[in-house]
LOLUM-836893 format. One record per residue (C-alpha): x, y, z; residue in three letters. Coordinates in steps of 0.2 Angstrom, whole numbers, padded with zeros to 4 digits, always signed. Each point is the difference from the previous one (the first is absolute). Layout:
<lummis>
XYZALA ...
</lummis>
This chain:
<lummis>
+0845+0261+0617UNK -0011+0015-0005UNK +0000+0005+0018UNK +0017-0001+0004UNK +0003+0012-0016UNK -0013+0012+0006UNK +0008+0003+0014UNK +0016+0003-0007UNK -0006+0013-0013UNK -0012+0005+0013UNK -0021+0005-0004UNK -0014+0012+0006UNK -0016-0001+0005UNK -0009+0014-0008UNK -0019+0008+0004UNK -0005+0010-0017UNK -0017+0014+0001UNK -0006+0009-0012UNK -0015+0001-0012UNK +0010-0009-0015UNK +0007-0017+0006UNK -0007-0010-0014UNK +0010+0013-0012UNK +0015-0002+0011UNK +0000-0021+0001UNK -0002+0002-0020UNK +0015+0012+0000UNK +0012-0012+0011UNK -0004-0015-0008UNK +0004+0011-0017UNK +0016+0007+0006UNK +0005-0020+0007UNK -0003+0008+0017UNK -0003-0016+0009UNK -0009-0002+0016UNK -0008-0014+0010UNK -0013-0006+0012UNK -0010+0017-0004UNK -0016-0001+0008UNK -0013+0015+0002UNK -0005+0007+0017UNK -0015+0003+0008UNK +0004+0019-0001UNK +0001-0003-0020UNK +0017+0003+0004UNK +0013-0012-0010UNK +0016-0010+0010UNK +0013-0010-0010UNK +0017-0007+0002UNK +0013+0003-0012UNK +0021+0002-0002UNK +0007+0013+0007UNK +0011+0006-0016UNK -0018+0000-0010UNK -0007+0013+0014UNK +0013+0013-0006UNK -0012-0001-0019UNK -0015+0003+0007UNK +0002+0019-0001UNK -0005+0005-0016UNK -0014-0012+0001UNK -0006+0010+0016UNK +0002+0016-0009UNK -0013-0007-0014UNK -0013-0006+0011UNK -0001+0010+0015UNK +0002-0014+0010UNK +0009+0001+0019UNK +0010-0014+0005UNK +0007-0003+0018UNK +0013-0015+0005UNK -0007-0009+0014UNK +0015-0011+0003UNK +0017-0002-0007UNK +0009-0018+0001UNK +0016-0008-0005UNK +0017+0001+0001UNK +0003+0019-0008UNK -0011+0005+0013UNK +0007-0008+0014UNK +0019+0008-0004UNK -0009+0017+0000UNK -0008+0000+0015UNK +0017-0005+0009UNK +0012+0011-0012UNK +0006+0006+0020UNK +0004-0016+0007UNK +0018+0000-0008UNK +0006-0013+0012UNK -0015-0013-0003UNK +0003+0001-0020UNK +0021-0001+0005UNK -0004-0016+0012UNK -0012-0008-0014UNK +0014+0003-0013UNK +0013-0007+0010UNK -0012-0013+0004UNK -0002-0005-0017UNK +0020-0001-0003UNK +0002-0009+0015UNK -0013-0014-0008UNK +0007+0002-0016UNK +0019-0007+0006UNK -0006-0012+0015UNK -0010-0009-0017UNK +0017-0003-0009UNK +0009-0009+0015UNK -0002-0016+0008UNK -0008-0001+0020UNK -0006-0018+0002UNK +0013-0015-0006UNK -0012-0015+0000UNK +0007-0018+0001UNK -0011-0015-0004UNK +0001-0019-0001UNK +0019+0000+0013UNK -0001-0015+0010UNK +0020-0005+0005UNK +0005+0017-0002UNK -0007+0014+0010UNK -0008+0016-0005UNK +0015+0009+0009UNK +0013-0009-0009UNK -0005+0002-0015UNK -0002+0020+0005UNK +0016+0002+0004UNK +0006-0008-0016UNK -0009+0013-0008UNK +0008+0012+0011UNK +0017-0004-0007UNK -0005+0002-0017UNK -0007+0018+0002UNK -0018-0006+0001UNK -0008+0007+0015UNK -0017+0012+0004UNK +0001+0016-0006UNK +0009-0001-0017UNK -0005+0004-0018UNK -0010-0011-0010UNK +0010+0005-0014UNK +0016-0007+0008UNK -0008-0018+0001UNK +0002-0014-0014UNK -0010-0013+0007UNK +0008-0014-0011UNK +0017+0004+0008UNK -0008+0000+0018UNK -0009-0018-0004UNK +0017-0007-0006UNK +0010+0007+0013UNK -0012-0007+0016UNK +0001-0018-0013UNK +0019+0000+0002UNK +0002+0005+0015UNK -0013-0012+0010UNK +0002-0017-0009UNK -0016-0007+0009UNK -0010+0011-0010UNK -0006-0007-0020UNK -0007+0013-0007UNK -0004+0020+0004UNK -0011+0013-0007UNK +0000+0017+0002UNK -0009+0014-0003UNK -0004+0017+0005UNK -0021+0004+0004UNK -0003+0019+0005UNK +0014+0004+0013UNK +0004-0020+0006UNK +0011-0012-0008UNK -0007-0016+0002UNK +0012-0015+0000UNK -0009-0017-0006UNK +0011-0015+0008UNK +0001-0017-0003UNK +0011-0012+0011UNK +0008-0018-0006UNK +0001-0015+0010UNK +0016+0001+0009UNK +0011-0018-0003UNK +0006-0008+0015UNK +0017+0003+0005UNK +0012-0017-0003UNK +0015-0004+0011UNK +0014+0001-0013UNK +0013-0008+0011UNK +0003-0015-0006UNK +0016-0005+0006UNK +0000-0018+0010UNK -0002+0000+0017UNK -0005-0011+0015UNK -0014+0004+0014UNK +0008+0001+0018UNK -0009+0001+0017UNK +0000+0018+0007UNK -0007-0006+0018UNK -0001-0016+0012UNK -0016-0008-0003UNK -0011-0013-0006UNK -0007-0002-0018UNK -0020+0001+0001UNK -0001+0002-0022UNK +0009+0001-0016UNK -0004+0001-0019UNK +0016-0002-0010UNK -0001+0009-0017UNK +0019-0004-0005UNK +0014-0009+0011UNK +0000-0016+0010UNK -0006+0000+0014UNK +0013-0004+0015UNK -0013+0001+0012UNK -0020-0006+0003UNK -0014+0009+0009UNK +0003-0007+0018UNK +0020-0001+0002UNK +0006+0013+0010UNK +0015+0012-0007UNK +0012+0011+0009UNK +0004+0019-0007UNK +0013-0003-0017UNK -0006-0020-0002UNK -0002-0004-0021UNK -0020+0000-0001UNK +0001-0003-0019UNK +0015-0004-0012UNK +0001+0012-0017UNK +0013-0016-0004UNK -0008-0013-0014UNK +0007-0016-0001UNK -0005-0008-0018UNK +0002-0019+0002UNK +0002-0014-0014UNK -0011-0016+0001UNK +0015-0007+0012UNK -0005+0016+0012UNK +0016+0005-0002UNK +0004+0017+0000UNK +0004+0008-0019UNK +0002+0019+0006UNK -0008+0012+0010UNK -0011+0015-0005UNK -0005+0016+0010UNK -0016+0009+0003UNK -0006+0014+0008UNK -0008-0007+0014UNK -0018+0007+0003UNK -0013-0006+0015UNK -0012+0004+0011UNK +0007-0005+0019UNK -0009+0003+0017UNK +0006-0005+0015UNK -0008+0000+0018UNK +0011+0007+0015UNK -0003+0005+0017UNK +0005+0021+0006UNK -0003+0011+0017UNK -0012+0009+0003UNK +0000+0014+0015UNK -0010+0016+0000UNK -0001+0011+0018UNK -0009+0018+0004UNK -0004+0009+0014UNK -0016-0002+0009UNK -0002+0019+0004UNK -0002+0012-0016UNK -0007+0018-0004UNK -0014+0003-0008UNK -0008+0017-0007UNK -0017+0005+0007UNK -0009+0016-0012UNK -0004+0013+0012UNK -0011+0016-0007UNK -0006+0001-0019UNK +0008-0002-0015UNK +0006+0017-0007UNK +0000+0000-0022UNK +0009+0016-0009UNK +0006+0001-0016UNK +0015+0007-0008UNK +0008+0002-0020UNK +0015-0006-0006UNK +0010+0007-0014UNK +0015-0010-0004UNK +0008-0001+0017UNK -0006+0014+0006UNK -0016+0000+0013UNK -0012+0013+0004UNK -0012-0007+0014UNK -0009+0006+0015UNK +0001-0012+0011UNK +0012+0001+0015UNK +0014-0009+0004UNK -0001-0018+0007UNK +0004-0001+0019UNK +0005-0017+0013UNK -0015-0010+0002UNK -0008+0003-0019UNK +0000-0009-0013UNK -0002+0005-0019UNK -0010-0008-0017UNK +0002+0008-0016UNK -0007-0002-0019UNK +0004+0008-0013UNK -0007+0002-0017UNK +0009+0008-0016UNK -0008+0011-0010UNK -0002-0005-0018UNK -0006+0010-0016UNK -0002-0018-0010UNK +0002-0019+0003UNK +0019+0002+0001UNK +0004+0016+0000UNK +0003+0005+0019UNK +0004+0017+0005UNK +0014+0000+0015UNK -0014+0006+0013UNK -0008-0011+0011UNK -0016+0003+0012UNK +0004-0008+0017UNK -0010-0005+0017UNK +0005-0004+0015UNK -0010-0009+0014UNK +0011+0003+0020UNK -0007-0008+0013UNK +0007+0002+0016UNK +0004-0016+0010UNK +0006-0006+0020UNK +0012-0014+0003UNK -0004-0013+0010UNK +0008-0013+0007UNK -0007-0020-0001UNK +0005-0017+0002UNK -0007-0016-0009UNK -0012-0011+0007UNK +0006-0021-0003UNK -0012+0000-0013UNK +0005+0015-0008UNK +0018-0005+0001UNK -0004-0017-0008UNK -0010+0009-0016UNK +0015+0012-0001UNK +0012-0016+0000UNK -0011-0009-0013UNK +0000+0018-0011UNK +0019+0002+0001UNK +0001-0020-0006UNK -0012+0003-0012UNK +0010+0015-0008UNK +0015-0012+0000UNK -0007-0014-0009UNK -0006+0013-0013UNK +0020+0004-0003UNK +0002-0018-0002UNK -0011-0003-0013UNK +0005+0018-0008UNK +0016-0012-0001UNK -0008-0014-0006UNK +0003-0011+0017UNK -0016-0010+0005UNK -0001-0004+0019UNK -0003-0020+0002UNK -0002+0000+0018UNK +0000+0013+0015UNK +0008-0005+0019UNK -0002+0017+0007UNK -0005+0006+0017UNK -0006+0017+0006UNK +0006+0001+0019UNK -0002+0018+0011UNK +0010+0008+0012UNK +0001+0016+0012UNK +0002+0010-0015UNK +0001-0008-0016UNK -0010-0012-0008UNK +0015-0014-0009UNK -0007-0012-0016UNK +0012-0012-0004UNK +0005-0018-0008UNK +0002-0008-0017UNK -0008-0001-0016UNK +0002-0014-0014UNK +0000+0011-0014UNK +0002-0007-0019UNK +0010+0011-0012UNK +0009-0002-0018UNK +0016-0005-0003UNK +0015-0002-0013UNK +0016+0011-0002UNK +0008-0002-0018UNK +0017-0006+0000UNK +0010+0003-0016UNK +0006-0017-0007UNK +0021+0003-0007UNK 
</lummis>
């Protein structure tokens, strides 16, 4: 701390000769002169350290003893502004500067979002966004109370927020609930009807009678279960009837085409020559690059990265690459085994739909056969699927 002052007040080093330097210490140290780090010279000259406001009342003291004294360095602050008292434009920059620093401090440039699960960083951004809360606005203008109620109120999966402002982020603390499974509210009675030809392979019945049992086959609008209660007496007869929502878990097993065909010859792109990499600026949807134009027979890759002054505040520049590679065209045809693991890959990516769908395949009948020019995979496939329409009981 004692540094940092000195060099704000600024000191000199000072080399004193003369016949009376004792009489002269005695005088300073009289007067409150101080000095420091005085040491004697070989010479029998004396060197010492001392404020530069005290130098200015060492004049009469010379006067009384004779003595010379010579500054050997001069250090601090004061002396720095004198030397560049010229450079109007350094002092102007450094003074801007400094109010330039002064009003970034009082603004906010880094919104920081912690603990979001279920709701995203960006949604809750453009929440913010609505309220008037974005980078680049006052400190002053921000309750964080208010900001931690509002984000509360608007996101129901979140429990509790804290806010608070560190430096220039604001800094949101979140907590999310457990979210309580939705319920089907419709209640109303109904019956359970077959929505396709097939054969029953399973079935849990959570409410109904059951019409049906796994192994009976059922054709598209057949009863599967009966929302339709018949409360009996100890004669079994029947005293009324009561309805339910019917509710159960039906799978059926039922047999579909299949048929899948493509040509035997295709294109594909050989590189030709080394791969070419610019890069370019983007400013909103405006593009300065240096790269030329992309012609027949090239092909393009491109990454870009936004430029960024904190976590989420993003500048509308982006820095972009791009990799051209020149390629020929050329024209090939399947071998039989190629064709075949080209057939197998096209059935794979349809079963994946299936089961995307929630339809299992039980059994597979199908054939792979070639001709001239096209390579044919066809035949049947036992699939097994759910089933049960609702139908409204009046």
């Amino acid at each position: 701390m004692l540094k940092f002052l000195k060099l704000i007040y600024g000191y000199v080093i000072i080399l004193v000769r003369g016949e009376n330097l004792e009489r002269f210490l005695n005088l300073c140290k009289s007067r409150k002169v101080y000095m420091e780090k005085i040491r004697y010279r070989e010479d029998g000259q004396l060197m010492a350290q001392m404020q530069a406001a005290d130098f200015f009342r060492l004049r009469p003291l010379r006067n009384k003893t004779g003595v010379h004294i010579q500054i050997i360095q001069r250090r601090g602050m004061p002396f720095f502004f004198l030397r560049n008292k010229k450079r109007k434009a350094f002092f102007t920059g450094m003074i801007l500067g400094g109010i330039l620093i002064f009003f970034l401090t009082g603004r906010i440039w880094n919104i920081h979002i912690e603990g979001n699960v279920r709701n995203s960083t960006g949604e809750i951004l453009d929440f913010l966004d609505t309220q008037d809360i974005n980078h680049g606005m006052s400190k002053k203008k921000i309750n964080c109370s208010e900001v931690a109620a509002a984000v509360r109120k608007n996101f129901p999966e979140i429990t509790w927020v804290s806010a608070r402002i560190e430096g220039t982020r604001l800094i949101l603390n979140i907590q999310e609930g457990i979210i309580p499974p939705k319920t089907n509210s419709n209640t109303s009675p109904c019956n359970l009807l077959a929505d396709k030809d097939g054969v029953i392979t399973d079935m849990i019945v959570r409410r109904g009678i059951p019409v049906k049992k796994p192994g009976d086959s059922c054709k598209k609008g057949e009863l599967l279960v009966s929302g339709e209660l018949h409360i009996m007496n100890d004669s079994q007869e029947v005293l009324r009837k009561e309805y339910v929502h019917a509710d159960a878990d039906i799978f059926i097993s039922r047999q579909i085409s299949y048929y899948q065909e493509f040509p035997l010859k295709y294109r594909t792109e050989i590189p030709a020559g080394k791969k070419k990499k610019e890069m370019y600026f983007r400013f909103g949807h405006w593009y300065l690059g240096l790269y030329p134009a992309l012609h027949t027979g090239q092909k393009r890759i491109t990454e870009e990265i936004p430029l960024r002054i904190t976590e989420n505040f993003i500048l509308p520049v982006w820095i972009g690459w791009t990799e051209t590679t020149d390629y020929t065209v050329k024209e090939e045809t399947y071998t039989r085994k190629e064709a075949e693991k080209e057939a197998v890959r096209r059935f794979h990516q349809y079963e994946k739909k299936l089961l995307q769908n929630g339809i299992k395949i039980r059994e597979n009948h199908i054939t792979t056969r070639l001709t001239e020019s096209l390579c044919i995979t066809g035949g049947t496939l036992l699939i097994i699927e759910q089933t049960g329409e609702k139908s409204r009981i009046t």
